[in-house]
N, C-alpha and C positions, 0 to 999 in steps of 0.2 A: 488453677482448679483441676482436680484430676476427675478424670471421667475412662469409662469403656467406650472403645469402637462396638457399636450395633449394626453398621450398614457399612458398605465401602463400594463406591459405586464408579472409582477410578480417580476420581482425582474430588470427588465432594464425600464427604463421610459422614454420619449420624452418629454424633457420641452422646451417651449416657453421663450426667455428671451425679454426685453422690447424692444429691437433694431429687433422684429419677427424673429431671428435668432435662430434656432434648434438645441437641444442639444439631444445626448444620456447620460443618466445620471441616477447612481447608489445610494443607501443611505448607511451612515453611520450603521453601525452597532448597535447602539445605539438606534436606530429606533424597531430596534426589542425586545428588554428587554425593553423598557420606556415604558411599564402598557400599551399597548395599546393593546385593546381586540379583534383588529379588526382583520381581513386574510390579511387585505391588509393595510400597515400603510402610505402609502402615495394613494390617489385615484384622477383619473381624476377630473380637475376641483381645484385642491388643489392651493395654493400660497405657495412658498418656496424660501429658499435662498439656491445657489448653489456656488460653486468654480470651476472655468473655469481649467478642468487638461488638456487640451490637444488641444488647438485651432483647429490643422490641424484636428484632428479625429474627434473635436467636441462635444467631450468629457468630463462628469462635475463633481464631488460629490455634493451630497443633503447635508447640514447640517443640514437645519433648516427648521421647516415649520409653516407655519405662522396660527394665529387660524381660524379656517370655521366657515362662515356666516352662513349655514344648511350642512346639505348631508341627502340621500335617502342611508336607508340601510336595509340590511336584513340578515335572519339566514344565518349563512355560510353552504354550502348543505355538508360541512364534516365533521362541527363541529358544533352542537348544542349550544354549549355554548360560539360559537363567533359569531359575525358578521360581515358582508362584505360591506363594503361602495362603494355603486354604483358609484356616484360622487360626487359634494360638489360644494360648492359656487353656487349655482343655483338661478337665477328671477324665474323659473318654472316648471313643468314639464307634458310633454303629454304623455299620455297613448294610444296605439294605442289597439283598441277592434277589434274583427271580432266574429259575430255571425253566421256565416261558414265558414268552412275553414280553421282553428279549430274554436272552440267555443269558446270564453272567458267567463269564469263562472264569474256569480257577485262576488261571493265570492274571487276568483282573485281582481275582480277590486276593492271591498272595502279595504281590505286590504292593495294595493298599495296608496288607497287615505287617510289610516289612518296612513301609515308612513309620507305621505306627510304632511298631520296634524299637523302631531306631530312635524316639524321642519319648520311649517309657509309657506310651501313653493305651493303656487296658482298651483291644479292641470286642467289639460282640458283633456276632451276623447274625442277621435275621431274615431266612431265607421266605421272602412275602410272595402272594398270591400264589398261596396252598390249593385256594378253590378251583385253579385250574389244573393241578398236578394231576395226573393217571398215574396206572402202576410204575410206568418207568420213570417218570418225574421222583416219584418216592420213593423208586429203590437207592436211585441217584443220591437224594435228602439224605437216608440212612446212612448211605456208605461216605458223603460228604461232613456229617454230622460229628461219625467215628473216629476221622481222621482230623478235624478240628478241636473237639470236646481231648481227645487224647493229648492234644500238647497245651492244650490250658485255655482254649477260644470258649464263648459262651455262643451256642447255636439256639437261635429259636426261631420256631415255624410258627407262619404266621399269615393269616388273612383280615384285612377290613372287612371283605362281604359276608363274612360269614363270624368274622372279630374273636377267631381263631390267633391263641398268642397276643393280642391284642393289649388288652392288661397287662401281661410280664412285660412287653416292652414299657409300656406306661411306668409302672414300681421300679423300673432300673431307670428310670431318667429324674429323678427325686435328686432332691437338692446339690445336683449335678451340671457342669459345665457341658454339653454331650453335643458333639461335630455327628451331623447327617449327612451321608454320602453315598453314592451309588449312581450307576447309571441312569442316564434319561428314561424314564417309561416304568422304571421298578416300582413305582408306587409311592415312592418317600413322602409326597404332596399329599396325595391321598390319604396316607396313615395320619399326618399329620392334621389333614382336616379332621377327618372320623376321632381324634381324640384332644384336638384342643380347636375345636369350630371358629373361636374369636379370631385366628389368624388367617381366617379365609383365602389358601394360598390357592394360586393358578394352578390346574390340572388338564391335562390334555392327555388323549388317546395316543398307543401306540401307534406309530404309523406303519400301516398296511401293506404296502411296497419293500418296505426296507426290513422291516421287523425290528428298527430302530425306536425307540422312546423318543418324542419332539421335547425339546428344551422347554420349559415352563420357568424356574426359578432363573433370573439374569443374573445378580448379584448373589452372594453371600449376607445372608442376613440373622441376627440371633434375636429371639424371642426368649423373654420372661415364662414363667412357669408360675401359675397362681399355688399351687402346693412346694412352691420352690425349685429354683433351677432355671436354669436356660438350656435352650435347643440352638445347632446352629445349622440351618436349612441352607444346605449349595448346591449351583446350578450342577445339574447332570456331568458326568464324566463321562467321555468315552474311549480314554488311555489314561492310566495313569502312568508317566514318567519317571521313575526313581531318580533322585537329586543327592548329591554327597554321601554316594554308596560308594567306596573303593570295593575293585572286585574280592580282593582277601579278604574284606571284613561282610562280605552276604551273608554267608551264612553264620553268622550272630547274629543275624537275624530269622534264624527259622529256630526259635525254640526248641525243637527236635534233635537238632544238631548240635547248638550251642554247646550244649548239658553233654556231649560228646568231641568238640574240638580237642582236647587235654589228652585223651586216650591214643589220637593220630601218632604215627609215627615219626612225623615231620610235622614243625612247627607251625610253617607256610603250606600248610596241605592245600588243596583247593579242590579235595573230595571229587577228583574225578578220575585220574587211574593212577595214582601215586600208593606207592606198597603200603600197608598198615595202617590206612586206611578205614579209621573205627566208623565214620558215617557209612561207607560202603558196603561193611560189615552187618551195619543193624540195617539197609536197605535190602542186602542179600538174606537177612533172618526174617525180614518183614516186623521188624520193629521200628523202625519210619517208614514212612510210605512211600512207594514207586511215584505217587503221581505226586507228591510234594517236592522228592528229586529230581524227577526232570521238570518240575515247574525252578526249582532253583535252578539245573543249569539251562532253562532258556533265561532265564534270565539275569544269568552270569554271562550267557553270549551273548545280553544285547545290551551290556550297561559299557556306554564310552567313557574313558578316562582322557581326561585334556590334559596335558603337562603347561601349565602356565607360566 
């Protein structure tokens, strides 16, 4: 029977079979020796084939899993040299920003959009809790806005208390596969309660001390959409890791650039003082931006390459 993973809670999963009937269901053992590098070998959002063991209980084993159209993934925060697939099979995914309450560093958010890159998958930010931005928050929004909206990102501002932006996110998650992400405390739980209540997810206050978001979502979980679609709600991030980025292929990952690798004068450029130079060039005209350049070379200086 094939079914979706809806839950993945480490080693018990929640799948959907085609008839919307809910399964608890475990994998084959076989999953875990078959090469797969990841922490988690089956992830939210996956297609698999399962075996019905137990009607009443509801009960299934995984056998088989079917191949993914994308996933969003990142370092495993206990192992280095794995990494953890957020979800998979996705139309999109939205970043949720706050520039108080915590801060979301650009460098956070490039990073989440060069994973997305890298597996085609159309990312959108949506910089939440407007009601607390002052002027320098918003001059920040603007000049944030500019530089995203320019190389093909969809920005929107937005607040639950005051349900600012609110609806345009609502109209872009329509009959849509759509991964939620961002750090702890941004509000993700929040928007999601203010616009679909039935899923009444756990929300907690920033924490005071730290200016940290507390974890509220544990797992990874995706939710149905009564106008169609699913949501896929994940527990807070607070690094994201780049995974199977070789340093010569980063930047195909900044859009900006991309659309300028061919003009370099060298084929292996790595856009940092090598003569002819065309990203450097449209960095020195201010035709890409300074701070998406040096957001690419920090993190061109901190992506390790293992020789295996």
């Amino acid at each position: 029977m094939r079914a979706r993973i809806y839950k993945s809670t480490g080693s018990w999963y929640v799948a959907k079979a085609a008839d919307g009937k809910l399964y608890n269901a475990r994998i084959k053992g076989i999953f875990k020796i078959d090469e797969i590098t990841s922490t988690n070998p089956i992830a939210v959002g996956d297609e698999v084939e399962m075996v019905i063991e137990d009607v009443q209980e509801e009960s299934a084993m995984i056998d088989r899993i079917y191949d993914r159209k994308n996933y969003v993934a990142r370092v495993s925060p206990h192992n280095k040299r794995q990494h953890h697939i957020i979800a998979s099979n996705l139309d999109q995914s939205i970043l949720f920003a706050t520039l108080k309450e915590p801060k979301t560093s650009q460098g956070f958010m490039d990073r989440f959009l060069i994973s997305c890159e890298s597996y085609h998958i159309p990312a959108i930010i949506v910089f939440n809790k407007a009601d607390l931005y002052k002027k320098k928050e918003m001059e920040k929004f603007e000049l944030l806005k500019g530089i995203y909206e320019t190389i093909g990102y969809k920005v929107v501002l937005a607040s639950v208390q005051t349900g600012q932006g609110v609806n345009e996110v609502k109209s872009l998650l329509k009959d849509k596969t759509t991964l939620l992400s961002g750090h702890s405390g941004v509000g993700k739980s929040t928007f999601i309660n203010a616009v679909f209540p039935q899923f009444n997810l756990r929300t907690q206050e920033v924490s005071g001390w730290s200016g940290k978001g507390l974890h509220t979502t544990t797992f990874a979980e995706m939710f149905d959409l009564d106008g169609g679609g699913q949501i896929i709600d994940t527990p807070g991030v607070r690094e994201f890791g780049l995974v199977d980025i070789p340093k010569q292929e980063l930047s195909h990952f900044f859009p900006e650039m991309r659309v300028l690798i061919n003009d370099c004068q060298f084929n292996n450029c790595m856009h940092i003082n090598e003569p002819g130079c065309a990203v450097k060039a449209a960095v020195n005209a201010g035709t890409v931006s300074v701070d998406r350049y040096a957001s690419y070379l920090t993190i061109l200086d901190t992506i390790e390459e293992y020789l295996y």
